[in-house]
C-alpha positions as CSV (number, residue, x, y, z in Angstrom):
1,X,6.1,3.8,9.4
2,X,4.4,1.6,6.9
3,X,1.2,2.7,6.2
4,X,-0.7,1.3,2.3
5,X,-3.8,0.0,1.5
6,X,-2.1,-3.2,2.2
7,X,-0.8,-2.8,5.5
8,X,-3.0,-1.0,7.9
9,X,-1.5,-1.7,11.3
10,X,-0.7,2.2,12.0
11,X,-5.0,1.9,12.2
12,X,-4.7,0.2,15.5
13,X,-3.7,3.2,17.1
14,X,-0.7,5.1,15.8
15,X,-2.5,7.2,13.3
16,X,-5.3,8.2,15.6
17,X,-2.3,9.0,18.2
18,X,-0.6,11.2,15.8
19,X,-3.8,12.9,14.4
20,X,-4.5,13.6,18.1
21,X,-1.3,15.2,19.3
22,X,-1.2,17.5,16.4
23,X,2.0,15.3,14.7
24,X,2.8,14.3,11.4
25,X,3.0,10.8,9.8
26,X,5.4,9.9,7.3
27,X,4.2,6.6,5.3
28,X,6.7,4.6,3.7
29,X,6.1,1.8,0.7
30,X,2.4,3.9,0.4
31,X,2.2,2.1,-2.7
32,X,2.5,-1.4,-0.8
33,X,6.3,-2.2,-2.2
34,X,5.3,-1.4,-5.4
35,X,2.5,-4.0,-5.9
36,X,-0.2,-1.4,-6.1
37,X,1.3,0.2,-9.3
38,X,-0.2,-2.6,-11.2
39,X,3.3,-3.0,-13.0
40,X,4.4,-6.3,-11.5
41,X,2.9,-9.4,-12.7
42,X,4.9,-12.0,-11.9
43,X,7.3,-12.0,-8.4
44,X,9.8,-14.9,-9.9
45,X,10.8,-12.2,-12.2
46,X,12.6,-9.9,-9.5
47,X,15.9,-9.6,-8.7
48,X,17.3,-12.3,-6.3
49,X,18.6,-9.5,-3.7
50,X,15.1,-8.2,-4.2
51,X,14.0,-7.9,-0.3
52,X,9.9,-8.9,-2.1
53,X,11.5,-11.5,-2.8
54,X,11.1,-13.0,0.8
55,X,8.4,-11.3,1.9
56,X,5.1,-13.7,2.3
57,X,2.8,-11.8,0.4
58,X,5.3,-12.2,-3.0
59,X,5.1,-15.9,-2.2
60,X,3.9,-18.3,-4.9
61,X,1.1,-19.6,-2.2
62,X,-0.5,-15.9,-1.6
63,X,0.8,-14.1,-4.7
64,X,-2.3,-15.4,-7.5
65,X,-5.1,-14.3,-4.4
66,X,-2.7,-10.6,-4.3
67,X,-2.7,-10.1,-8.1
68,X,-6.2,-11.0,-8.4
69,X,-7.0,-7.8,-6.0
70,X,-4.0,-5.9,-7.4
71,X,-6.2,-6.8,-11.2
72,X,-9.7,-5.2,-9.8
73,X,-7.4,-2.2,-8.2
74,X,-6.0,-1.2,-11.6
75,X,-9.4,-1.0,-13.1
76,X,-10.9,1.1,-10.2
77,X,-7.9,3.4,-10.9
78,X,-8.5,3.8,-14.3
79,X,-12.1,4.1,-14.1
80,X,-11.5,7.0,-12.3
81,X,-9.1,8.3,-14.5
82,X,-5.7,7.8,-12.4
83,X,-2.5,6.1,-12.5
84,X,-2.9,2.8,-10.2
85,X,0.1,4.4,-8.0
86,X,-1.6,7.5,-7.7
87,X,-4.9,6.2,-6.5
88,X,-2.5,4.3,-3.7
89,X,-1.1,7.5,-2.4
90,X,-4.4,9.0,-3.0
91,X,-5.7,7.0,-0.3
92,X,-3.3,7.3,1.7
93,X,-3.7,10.8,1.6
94,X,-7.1,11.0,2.2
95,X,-6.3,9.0,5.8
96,X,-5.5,12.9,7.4
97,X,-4.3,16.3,6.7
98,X,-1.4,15.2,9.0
99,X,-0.4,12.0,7.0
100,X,2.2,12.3,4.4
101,X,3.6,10.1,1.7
102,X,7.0,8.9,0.9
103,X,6.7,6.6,-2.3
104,X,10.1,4.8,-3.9
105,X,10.1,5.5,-7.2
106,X,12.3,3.8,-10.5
107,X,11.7,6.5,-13.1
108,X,11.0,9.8,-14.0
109,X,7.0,9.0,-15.2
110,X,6.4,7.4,-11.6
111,X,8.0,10.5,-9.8
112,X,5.7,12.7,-12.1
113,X,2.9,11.0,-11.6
114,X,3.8,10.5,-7.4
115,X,3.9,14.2,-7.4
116,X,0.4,14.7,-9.1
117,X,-1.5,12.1,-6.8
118,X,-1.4,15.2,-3.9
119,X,-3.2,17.2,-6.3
120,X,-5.4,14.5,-7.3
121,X,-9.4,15.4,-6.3
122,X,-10.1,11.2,-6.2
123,X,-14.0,11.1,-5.2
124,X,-14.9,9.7,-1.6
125,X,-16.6,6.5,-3.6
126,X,-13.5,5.7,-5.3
127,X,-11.0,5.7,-2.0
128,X,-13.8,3.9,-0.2
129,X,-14.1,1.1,-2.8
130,X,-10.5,1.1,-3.0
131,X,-10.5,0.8,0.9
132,X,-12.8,-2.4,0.4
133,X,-10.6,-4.1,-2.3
134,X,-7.6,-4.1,-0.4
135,X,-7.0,-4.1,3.4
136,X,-6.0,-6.5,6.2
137,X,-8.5,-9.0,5.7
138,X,-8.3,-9.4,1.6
139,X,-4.7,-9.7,1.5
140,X,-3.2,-12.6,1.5
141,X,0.5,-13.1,3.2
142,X,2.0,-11.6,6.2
143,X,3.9,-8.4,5.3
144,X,7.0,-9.4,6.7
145,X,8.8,-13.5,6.7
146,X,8.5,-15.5,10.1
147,X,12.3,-14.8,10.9
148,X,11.5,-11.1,11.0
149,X,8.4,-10.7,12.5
150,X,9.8,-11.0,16.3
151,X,12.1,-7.5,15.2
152,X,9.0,-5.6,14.0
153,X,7.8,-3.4,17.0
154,X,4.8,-2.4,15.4
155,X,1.0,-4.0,16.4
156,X,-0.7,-6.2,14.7
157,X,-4.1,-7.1,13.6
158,X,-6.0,-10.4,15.4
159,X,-5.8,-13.1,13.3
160,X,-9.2,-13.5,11.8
């Protein structure tokens, strides 16, 4: 399921579900389709097959408020002395001993550095303010375009 800073919805109920009945959960795009690696800059610049490429939170209307958090998250991360990517699976980690990570990856340094961020010791102030930065209410966009949203089965958060 997908589960990053960015997109929380497993919180409603899925993660506490799992935790509880003693099963694993596998996140996918921990590292919110690649946003939270601090690498991309500008969303024009992606390939047109690129599936970012339609998703509302790419968009030229919510991408400037996104990059503006994505900005503040790259600095928390190297404050504390981590890659950007690895503080994103960091927290993730931190959500349970039963939650595990699945990143994408498009070279060897990220795999390298994906592969440290479980034996990363990020302190509890760090993940929380990185909690703060970015979650459901400071991110702009839906996660998925109106003409897939009726196909996603998972729940969602009340509007605000």
């Amino acid at each position: 399921t997908e589960y990053s800073l960015w997109t929380r919805n497993v919180e409603l109920a899925v993660l506490e579900t799992t935790r509880r009945l003693g099963i694993s959960f596998v996140a996918f795009s921990p590292v919110g389709r690649g946003a939270l690696g601090g690498v991309l800059k500008d969303p024009s610049t992606l390939e047109e097959q690129d599936l970012r490429t339609k998703m509302p939170r790419f968009q030229p209307q919510n991408w400037p408020h996104n990059l503006a958090l994505i900005e503040s998250f790259v600095v928390l991360a190297e404050d504390a002395g981590v890659t950007p990517g690895q503080l994103a699976l960091a927290w993730v980690l931190s959500r349970g001993e039963h939650v595990h990570v699945i990143p994408g990856t498009t070279s060897l340094q990220h795999l390298a550095d994906n592969h440290q961020a479980a034996a990363l010791d990020v302190r509890a102030d760090v993940l929380e303010a990185a909690d703060e930065l970015i979650n459901e209410e400071t991110v702009a966009g839906h996660r998925y375009h109106d003409a897939i949203r009726p196909t996603i089965d998972t729940e969602e958060f009340e509007p605000a």
